[in-house]
C-alpha positions in Angstrom: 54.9 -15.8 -47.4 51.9 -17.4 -48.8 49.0 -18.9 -47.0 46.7 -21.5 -48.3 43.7 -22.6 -47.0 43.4 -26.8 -46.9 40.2 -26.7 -44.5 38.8 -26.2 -41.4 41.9 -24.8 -39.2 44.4 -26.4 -41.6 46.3 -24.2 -43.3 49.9 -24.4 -45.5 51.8 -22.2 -45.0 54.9 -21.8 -47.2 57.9 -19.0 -46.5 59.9 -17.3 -49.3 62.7 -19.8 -48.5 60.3 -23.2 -49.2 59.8 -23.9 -45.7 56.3 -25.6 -45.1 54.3 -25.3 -42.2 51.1 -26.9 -41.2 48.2 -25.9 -39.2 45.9 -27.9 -37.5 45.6 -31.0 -39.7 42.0 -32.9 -39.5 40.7 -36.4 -39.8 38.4 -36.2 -42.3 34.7 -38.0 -41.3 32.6 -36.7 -38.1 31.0 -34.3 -39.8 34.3 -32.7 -42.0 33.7 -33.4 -45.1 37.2 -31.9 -46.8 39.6 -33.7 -48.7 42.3 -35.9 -46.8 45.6 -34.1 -46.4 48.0 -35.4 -48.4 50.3 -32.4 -48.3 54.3 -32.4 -46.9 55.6 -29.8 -44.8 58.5 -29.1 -42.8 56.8 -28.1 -39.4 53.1 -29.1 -38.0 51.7 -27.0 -35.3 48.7 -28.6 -33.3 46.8 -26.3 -30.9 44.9 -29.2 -29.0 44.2 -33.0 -28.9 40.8 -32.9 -30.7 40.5 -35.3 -34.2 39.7 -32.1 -36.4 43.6 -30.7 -35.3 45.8 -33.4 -34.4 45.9 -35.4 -37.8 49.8 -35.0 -37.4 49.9 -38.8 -39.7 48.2 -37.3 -42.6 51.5 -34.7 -42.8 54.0 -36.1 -45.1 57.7 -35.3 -44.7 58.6 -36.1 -41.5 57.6 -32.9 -40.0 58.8 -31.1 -36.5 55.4 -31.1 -34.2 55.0 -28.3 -32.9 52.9 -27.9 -29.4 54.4 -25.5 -27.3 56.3 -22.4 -27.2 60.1 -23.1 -29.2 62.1 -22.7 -32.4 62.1 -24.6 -35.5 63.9 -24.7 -38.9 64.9 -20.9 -37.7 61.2 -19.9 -37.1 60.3 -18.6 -33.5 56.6 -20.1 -33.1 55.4 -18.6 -29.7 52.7 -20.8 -27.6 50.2 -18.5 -25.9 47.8 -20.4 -23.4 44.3 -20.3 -24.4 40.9 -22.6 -23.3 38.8 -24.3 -25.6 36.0 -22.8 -24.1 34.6 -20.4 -21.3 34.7 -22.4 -18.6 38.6 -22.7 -17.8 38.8 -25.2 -19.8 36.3 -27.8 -17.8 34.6 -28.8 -21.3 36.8 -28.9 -24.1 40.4 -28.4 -21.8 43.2 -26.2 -23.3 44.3 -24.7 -26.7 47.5 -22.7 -27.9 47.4 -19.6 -29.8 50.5 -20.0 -31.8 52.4 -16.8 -33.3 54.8 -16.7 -36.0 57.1 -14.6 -38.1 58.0 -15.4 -41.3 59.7 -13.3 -43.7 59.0 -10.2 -41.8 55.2 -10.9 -41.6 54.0 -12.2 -38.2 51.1 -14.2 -38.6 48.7 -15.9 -35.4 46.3 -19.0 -35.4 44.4 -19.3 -33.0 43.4 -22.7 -33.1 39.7 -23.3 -30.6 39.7 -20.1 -28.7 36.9 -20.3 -26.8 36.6 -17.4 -25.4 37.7 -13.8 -25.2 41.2 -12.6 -25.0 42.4 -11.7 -21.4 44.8 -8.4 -20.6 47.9 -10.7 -20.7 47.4 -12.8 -23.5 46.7 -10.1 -25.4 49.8 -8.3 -24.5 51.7 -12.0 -25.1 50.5 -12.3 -28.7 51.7 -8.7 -29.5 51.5 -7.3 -32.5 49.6 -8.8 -35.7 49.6 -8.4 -39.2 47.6 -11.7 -40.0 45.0 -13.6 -37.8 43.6 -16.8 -38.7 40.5 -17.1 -36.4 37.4 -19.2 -35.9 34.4 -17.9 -36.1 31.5 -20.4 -36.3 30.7 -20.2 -32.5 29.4 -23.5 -30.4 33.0 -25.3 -30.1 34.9 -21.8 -30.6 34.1 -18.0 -30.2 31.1 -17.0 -32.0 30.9 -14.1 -34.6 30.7 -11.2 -31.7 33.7 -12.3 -29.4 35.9 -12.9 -32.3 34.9 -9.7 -33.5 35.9 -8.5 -30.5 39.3 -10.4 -30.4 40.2 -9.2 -33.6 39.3 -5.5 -32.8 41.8 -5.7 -29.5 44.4 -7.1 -32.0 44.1 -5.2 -34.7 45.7 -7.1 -37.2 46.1 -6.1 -40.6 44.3 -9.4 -42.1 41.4 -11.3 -41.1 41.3 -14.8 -42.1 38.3 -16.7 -41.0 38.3 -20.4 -39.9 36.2 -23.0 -38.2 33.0 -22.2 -39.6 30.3 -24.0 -41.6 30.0 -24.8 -44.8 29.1 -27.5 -47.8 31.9 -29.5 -46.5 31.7 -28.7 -42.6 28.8 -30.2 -41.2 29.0 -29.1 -37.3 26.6 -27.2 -35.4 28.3 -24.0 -35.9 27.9 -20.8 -37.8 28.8 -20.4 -41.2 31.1 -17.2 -42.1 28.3 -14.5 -43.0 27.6 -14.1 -39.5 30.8 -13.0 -39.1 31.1 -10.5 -42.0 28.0 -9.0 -41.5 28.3 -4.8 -41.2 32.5 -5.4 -42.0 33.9 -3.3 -44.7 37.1 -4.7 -46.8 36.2 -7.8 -47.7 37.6 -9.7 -50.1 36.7 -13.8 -51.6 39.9 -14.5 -53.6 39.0 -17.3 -56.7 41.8 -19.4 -55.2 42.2 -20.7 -51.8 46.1 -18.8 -51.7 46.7 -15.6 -50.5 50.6 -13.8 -50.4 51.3 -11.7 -48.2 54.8 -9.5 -48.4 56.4 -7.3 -45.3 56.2 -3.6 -45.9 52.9 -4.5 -48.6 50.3 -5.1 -46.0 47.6 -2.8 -46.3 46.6 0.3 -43.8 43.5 -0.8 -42.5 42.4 -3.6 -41.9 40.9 -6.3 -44.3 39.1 -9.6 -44.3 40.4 -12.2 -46.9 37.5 -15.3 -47.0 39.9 -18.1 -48.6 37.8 -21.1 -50.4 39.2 -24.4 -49.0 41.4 -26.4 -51.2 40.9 -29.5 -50.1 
């Protein structure tokens, strides 16, 4: 399975088998500054209605659009219910954590989360060998609750999201914040990371991806 980062919560994700999946897709403007999405995929996943994750038009390929828990091209893609913020979702409303497994490696985006991981959900989403989280804080979770999040998961890869940077201009934190005191860090030249079942490593490590787009 490889996993590329296009921007923001958009990510391509392609199995062993070709299948293409798409995270998140953004309208570009509003303070994202990324490239438009001109990539095709088989299957889009969109954790809320927000511009910056519901781009589903900018998706070639006449994908499946996936919101909710169900199956598609042979992949199990399990929505767990989530809020946009900390309020029960009376600011921002809802968001779906969305877990995966592909090729033997399950892998979870977790879209907004806005706000830390209750006993249930965190027995829903299971077992993790790669998280793709936000971390910029202010529309999400900030560096310390999804610091927390990921040490209740305890995945085997850290993928950070949602944060700011020269081509994300929102009132949120850029990625350092989260990083700071971590150990196993890695910033791959390229914005594509594989990842094979059986190869993941023991303890867990944080892979910051450079967007593509």
């Amino acid at each position: 399975m490889k996993v590329k980062w296009l921007g923001h919560a958009s990510f391509l994700i392609t199995s062993d088998n070709g299948t293409r999946i798409i995270t998140d897709p953004y309208t570009t403007g509003g303070g994202l500054n990324y490239g438009e999405i001109k990539e095709s995929a088989d299957i889009v996943t969109v954790s809320h209605e927000h511009f910056d994750h519901n781009n589903v038009a900018s998706v070639g390929g006449s994908p499946n659009v996936v919101k909710e828990s169900t199956e598609a091209k042979g992949i199990r893609f399990a929505g767990v219910a989530t809020h946009h913020d900390a309020s029960a979702g009376k600011e921002r409303g809802n968001n779906t954590i969305f877990c995966m497994e592909i090729d033997g490696v399950k892998l979870c985006h977790a879209g907004d989360l806005g706000h830390p991981l209750g006993a249930e959900q965190i027995a829903a989403i299971g077992k993790v060998d790669v998280l793709l989280i936000p971390v910029g804080g202010f529309f999400t979770i900030d560096a310390k609750v999804a610091s927390e999040v990921c040490d209740k998961l305890n995945p085997k890869v850290i993928i950070p999201m949602h944060y700011k940077n020269d081509r994300c201009d929102f009132p949120i934190s850029g990625v350092d914040d989260f990083l700071k005191g971590k150990q196993a860090v890695t910033r791959p030249d390229s914005g594509e990371v594989e990842f094979k079942a059986g190869e993941l490593p023991a303890t867990t490590e944080i892979v910051v991806l450079k967007p593509l787009l």
